[in-house]
PAPAVEX-737318 format. One record per residue (C-alpha): residue in one letter; x, y, z. Coordinates in steps of 0.1 Angstrom, whole numbers, plus 2048, in hexadecimal, padded with zeros to 3 digits. Layout:
BEGIN
{"a",{X,Y,Z}},
...
***
This chain:
BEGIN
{"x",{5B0,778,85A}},
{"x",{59D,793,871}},
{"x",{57C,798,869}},
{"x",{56F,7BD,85F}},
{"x",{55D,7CE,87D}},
{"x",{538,7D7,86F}},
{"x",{52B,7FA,878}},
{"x",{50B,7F7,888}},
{"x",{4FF,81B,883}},
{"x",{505,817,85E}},
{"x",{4F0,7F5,860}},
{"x",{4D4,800,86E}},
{"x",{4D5,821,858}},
{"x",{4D6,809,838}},
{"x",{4B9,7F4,84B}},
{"x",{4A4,80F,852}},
{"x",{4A8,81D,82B}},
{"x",{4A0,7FB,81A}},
{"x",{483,7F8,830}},
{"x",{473,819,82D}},
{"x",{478,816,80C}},
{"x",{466,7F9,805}},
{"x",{44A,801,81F}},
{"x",{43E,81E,809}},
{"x",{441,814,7EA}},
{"x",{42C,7F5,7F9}},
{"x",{414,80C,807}},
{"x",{410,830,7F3}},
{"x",{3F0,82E,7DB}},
{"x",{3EC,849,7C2}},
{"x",{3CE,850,7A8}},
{"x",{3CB,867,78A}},
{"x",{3B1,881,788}},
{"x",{3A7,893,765}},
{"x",{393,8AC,75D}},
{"x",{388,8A0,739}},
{"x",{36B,8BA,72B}},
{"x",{35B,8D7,734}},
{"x",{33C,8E1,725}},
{"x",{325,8FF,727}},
{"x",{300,8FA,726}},
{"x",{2F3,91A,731}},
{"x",{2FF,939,743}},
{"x",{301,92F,767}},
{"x",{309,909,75F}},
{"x",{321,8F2,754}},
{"x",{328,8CF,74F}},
{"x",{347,8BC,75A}},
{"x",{356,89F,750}},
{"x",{371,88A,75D}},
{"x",{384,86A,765}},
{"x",{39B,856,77F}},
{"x",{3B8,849,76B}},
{"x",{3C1,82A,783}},
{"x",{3A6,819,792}},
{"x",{3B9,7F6,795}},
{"x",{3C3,804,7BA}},
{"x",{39C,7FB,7C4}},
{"x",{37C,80E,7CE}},
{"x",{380,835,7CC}},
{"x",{36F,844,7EF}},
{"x",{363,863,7E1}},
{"x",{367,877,7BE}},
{"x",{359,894,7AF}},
{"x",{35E,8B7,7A4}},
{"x",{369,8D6,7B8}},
{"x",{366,8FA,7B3}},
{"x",{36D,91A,7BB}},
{"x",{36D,941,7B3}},
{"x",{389,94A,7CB}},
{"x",{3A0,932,7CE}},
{"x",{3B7,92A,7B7}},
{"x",{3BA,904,7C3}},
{"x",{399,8FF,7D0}},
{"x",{396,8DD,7E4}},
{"x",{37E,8CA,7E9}},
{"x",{375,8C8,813}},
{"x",{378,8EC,814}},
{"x",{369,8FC,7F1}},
{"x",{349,8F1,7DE}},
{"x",{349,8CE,7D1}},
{"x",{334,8B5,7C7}},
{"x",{338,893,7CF}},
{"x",{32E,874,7B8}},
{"x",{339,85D,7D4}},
{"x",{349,842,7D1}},
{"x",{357,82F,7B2}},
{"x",{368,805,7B0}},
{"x",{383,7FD,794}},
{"x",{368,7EA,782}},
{"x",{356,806,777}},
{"x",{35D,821,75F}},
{"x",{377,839,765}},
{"x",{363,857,758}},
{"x",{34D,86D,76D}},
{"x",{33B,88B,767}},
{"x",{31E,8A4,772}},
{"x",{311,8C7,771}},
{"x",{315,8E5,785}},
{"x",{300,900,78D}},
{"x",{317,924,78E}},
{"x",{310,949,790}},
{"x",{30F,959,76F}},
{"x",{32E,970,763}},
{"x",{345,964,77D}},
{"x",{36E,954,77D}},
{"x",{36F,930,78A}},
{"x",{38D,912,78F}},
{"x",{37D,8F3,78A}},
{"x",{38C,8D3,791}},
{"x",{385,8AD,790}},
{"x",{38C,89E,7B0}},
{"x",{38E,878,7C1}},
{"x",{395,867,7E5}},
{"x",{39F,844,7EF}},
{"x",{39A,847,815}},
{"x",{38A,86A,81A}},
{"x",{3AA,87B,823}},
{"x",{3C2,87C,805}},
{"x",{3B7,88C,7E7}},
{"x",{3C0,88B,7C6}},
{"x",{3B9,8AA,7AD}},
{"x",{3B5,8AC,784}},
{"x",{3C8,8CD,77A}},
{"x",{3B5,8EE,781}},
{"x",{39F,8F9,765}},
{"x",{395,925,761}},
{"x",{374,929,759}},
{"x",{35B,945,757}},
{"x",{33A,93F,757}},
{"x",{320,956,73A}},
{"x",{313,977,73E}},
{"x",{2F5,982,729}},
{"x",{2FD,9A8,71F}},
{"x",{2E6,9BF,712}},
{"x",{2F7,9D5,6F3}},
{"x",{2ED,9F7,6EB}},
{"x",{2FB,9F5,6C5}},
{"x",{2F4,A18,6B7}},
{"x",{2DE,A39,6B8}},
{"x",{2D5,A46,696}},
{"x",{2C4,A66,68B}},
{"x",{2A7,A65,676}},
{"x",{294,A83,674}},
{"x",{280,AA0,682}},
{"x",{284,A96,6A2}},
{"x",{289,A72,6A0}},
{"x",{2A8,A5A,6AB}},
{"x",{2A7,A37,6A4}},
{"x",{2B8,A21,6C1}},
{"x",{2C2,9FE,6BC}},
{"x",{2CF,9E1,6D2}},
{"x",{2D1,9BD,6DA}},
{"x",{2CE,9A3,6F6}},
{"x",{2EC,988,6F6}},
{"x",{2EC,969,70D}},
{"x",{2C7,95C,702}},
{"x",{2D1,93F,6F4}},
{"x",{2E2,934,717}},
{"x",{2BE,93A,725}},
{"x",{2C0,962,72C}},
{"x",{29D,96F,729}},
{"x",{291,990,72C}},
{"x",{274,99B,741}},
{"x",{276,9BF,72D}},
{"x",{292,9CD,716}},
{"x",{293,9ED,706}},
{"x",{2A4,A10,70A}},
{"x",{2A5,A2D,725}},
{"x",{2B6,A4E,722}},
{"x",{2BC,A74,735}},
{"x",{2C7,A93,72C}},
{"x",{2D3,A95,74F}},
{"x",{2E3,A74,75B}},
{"x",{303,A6A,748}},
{"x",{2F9,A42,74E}},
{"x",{2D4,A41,749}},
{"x",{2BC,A27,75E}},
{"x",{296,A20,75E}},
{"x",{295,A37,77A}},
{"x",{29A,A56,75C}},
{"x",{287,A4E,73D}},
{"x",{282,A2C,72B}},
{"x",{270,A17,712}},
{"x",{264,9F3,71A}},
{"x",{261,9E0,6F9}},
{"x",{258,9C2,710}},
{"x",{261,99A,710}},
{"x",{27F,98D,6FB}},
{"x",{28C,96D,6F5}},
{"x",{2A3,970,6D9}},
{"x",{2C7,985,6D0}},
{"x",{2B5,997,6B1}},
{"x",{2BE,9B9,6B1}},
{"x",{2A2,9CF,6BD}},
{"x",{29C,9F6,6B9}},
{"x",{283,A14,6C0}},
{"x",{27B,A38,6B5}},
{"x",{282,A53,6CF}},
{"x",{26E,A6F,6C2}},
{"x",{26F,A8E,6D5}},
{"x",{295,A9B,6D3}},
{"x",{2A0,ABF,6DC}},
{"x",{2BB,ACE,6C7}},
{"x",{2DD,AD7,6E1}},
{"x",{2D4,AC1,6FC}},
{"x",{2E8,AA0,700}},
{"x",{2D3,A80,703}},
{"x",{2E4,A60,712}},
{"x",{2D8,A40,707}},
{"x",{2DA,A1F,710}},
{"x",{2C7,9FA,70D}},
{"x",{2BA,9E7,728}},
{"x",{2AF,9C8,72F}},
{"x",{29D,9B6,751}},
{"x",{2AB,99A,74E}},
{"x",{2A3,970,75C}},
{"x",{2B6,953,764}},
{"x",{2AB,937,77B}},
{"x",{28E,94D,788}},
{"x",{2A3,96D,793}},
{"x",{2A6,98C,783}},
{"x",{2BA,9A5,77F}},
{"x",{2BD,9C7,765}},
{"x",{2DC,9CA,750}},
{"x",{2E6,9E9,737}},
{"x",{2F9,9ED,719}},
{"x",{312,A09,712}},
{"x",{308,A2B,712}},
{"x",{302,A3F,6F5}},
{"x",{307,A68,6F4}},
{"x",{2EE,A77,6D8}},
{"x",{2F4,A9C,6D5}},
{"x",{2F0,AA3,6B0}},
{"x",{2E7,AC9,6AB}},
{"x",{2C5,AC9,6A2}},
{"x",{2C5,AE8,68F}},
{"x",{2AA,ADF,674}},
{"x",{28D,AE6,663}},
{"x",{26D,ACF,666}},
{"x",{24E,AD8,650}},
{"x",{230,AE3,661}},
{"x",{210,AEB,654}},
{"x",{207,B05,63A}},
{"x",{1FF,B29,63E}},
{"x",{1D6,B23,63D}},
{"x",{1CF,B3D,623}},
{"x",{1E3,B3A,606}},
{"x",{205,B45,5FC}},
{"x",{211,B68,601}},
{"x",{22D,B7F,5FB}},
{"x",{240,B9A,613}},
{"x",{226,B8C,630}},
{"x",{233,B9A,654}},
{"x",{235,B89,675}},
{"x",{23E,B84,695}},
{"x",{234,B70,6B8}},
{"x",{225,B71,6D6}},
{"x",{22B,B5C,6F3}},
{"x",{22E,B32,6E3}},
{"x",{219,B41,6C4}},
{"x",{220,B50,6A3}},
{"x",{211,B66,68E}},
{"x",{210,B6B,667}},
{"x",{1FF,B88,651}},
{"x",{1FA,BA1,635}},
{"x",{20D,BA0,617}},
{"x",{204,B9C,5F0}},
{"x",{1F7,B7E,5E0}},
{"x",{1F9,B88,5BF}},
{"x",{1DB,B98,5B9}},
{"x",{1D5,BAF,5D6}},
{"x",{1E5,BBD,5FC}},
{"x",{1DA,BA1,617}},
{"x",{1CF,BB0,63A}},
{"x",{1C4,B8D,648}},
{"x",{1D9,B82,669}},
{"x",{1E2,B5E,671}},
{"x",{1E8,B50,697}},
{"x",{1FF,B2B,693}},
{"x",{1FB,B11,6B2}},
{"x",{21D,AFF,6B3}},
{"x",{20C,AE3,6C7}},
{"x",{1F1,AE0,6B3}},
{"x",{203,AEE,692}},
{"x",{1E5,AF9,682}},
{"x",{1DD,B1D,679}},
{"x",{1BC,B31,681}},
{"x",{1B3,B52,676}},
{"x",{1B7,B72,690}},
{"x",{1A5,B98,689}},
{"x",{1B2,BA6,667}},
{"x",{1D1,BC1,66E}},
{"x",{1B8,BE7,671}},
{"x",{1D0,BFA,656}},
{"x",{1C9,BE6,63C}},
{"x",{1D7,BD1,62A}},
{"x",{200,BD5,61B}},
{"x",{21D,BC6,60D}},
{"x",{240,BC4,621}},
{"x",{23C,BCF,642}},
{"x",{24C,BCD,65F}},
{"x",{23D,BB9,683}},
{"x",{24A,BB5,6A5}},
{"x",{241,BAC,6C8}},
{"x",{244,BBA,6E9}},
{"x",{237,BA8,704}},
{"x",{212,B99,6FA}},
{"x",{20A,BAE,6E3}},
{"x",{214,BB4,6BF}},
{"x",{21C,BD3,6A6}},
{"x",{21F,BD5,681}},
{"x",{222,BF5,666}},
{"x",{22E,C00,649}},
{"x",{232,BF3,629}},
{"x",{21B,BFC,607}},
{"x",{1FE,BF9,5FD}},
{"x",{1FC,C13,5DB}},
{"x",{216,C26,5ED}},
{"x",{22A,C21,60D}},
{"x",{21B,C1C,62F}},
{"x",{227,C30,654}},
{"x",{209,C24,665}},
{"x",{210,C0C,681}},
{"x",{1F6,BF5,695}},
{"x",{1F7,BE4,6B3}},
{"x",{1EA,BBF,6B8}},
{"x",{1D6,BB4,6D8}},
{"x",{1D2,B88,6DA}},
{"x",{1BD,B88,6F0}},
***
């Protein structure tokens, strides 16, 4: 019987399979890398934990953690890591340690380990964003007169956020307020109790922005945060008591004012026509007594001003009045 002709391409095909074959599978080593907790412990700083899954392969060159705020897949010879060295199948597959980070800023973290320096083998990619402290401005409210009461709060402090000074600044001019314009320090804080002042001082039909502040430290820097910004413009058309007329009550008394002063006089009291003349200090308000009007005292007459100097007539006294008299202040 003739014997079957064997194709020597297809042996050394079938060769050069088998043997390839078994040469890798002989040779590949693989490990498992997790990224098991993540725990925050302040606002720039984290702690990581993690393990190697298969250790029975032998010692671990190098393992650690790697991290970036760019990358998406940060590795570990070209973004920050840190190493923990090296690690043998006899001792614990867990690792962990604590990074330092910027505050209020996107990282990938990942677990990471070597067997020869060159190959590495990654957990899955982990989002994280570090803590901000903020500073809230929660409301402005209107007391009275010319008060507004403003409140905020400082959030962060129990990750370690302390603040140097806190408190609130404002303008009538700038729409985002500094402590360049006005401010209030209400000094050192520690805690994320709400906190509040009274702005006295308010002009009606002017808008007033106000915010809260804080200058703020972590790890020895500092740096000054602000809360929202809050437009006050209630009209402050009011009235605010002020101090009483010096002399008594008084009926149909005339007046008028000169320059930032007013003036108040005559009229009846009940029992007689007044001629006395009262000067009122806004700055001061109190009243004090100016010369008596020259006609006489009367009851409903009419003042008025032009320029520095003030004029008043008319009215009755046992009859009615066409006098008129003309006031000198100084």
């Amino acid at each position: 019987m003739p014997r079957a002709k064997t194709n020597p391409l297809l042996l050394l095909f079938l060769f050069c399979l088998f043997a390839c074959d078994k040469w890798d599978l002989e040779q590949q080593e693989f490990i498992r890398v997790e990224l098991t907790s993540i725990d925050s412990l302040a606002m720039d700083s984290v702690r990581l934990s993690g393990r190697i899954v298969d250790l029975s392969l032998g010692q671990v060159q190098d393992h650690g953690f790697v991290w970036s705020a760019r990358e998406e897949l940060p590795e570990a010879p070209y973004n920050e890591a840190v190493s923990l060295g090296t690690k043998t199948k006899e001792e614990s597959q867990a690792f962990s340690d604590t990074l330092k980070l910027a505050i209020n800023t996107a990282y990938t973290l990942r677990a990471y380990a070597t067997l020869d320096g060159i190959t590495y083998f990654y957990s899955e990619p982990f989002a994280y964003q570090t803590g901000s402290g903020s500073v809230i401005t929660l409301e402005a409210v209107y007391e009275r007169g010319l008060e507004v009461e403003l409140k905020g709060r400082l959030s962060g402090t129990d990750k370690g956020i302390v603040a140097l000074q806190h408190g609130f600044c404002w303008s009538t001019v700038h729409t985002q307020p500094t402590l360049a314009d006005s401010f209030a320090n209400l000094g050192y804080r520690r805690n994320d109790e709400p906190f509040s002042y009274i702005f006295n001082g308010l002009q009606g039909e002017i808008p007033y922005y106000f915010r809260a502040y804080a200058v703020r430290s972590i790890n020895f820097q500092q740096d000054t945060a602000y809360g929202e910004v809050l437009l006050f413009d209630r009209d402050l058309n009011f009235w605010a008591q002020k101090a009483d007329l010096a002399d008594g009550e008084r009926l149909g008394a005339v007046g008028f004012s000169i320059g930032q002063k007013g003036y108040i006089g005559t009229g009846s009291d009940g029992g007689g026509y007044r001629k006395d003349f009262w000067e009122y200090d806004p700055q001061t308000n109190t009243w004090s007594q100016k010369a008596d009007l020259a006609g006489g005292g009367r009851y409903s007459a009419v003042g008025f001003s032009i320029g520095q100097k003030g004029y008043v007539g008319t009215g009755y006294n046992d009859g009615y009045r066409k006098d008129f008299w003309e006031y000198f202040p100084d």
